[in-house]
C-alpha positions as CSV (number, residue, x, y, z in Angstrom):
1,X,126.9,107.1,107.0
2,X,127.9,107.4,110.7
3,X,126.1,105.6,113.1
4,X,124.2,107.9,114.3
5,X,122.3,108.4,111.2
6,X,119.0,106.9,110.3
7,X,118.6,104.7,107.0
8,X,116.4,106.2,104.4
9,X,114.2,103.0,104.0
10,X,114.4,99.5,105.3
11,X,113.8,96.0,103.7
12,X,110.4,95.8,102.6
13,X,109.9,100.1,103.1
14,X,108.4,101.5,99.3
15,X,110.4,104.5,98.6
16,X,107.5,107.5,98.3
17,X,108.6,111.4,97.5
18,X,106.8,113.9,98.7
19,X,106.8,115.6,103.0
20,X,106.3,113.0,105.5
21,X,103.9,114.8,107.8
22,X,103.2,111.8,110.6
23,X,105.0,109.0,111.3
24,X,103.8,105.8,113.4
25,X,105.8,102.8,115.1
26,X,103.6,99.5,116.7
27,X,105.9,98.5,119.3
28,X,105.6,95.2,120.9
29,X,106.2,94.9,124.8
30,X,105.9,91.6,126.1
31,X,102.2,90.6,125.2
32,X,101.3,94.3,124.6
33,X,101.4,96.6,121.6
34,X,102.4,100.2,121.7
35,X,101.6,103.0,118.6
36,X,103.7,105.7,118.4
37,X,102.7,108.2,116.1
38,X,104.8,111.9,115.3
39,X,103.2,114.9,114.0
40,X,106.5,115.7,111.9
41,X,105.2,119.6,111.9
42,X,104.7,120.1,115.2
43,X,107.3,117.9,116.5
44,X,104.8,115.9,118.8
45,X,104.8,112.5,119.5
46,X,101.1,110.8,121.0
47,X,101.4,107.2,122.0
48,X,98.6,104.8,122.6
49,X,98.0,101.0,123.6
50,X,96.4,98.9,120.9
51,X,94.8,95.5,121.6
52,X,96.1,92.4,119.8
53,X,92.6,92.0,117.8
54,X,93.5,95.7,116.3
55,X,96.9,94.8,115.5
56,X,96.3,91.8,114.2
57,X,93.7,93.3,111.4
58,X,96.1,96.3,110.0
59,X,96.6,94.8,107.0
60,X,93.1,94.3,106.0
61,X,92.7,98.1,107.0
62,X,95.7,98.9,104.9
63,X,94.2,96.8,102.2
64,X,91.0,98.9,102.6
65,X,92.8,101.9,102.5
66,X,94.7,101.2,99.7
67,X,91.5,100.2,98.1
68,X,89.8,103.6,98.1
69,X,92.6,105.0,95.9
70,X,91.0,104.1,92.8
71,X,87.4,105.3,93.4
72,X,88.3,108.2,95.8
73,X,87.3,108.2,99.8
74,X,83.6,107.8,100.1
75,X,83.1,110.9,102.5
76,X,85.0,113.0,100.5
């Protein structure tokens, strides 16, 4: 691998198969928090300021999230 390339996964990263369509980054800047997310199809990237409160409960959305998996999404 050269250094310009990208790593395949990072420590901690599950390997998944399938077409990445969006990607998201939570960047920290000082005492603020940045998310970056790319629409990998339409090669667009939208950026927005989170508060700390959000950040701080993304795993207990990802937890409910990953919940939903085994009874389906309620609105579907």
């Amino acid at each position: 691998m050269t250094g310009d390339e990208e790593p395949l996964m990072e420590a901690g990263q599950i390997s998944v198969t399938g077409t990445s369509l969006y990607t998201a980054e939570l960047i920290q800047e000082g005492s603020d928090y940045r998310l970056v997310v790319t629409d990998r199809q339409r090669r667009t990237v939208q950026t927005a300021y989170v508060p700390r409160g959000m950040v701080e409960q993304l795993p207990a959305f990802l937890s409910k999230l990953n919940s939903f998996k085994l009874g389906g999404f309620p609105w579907r």
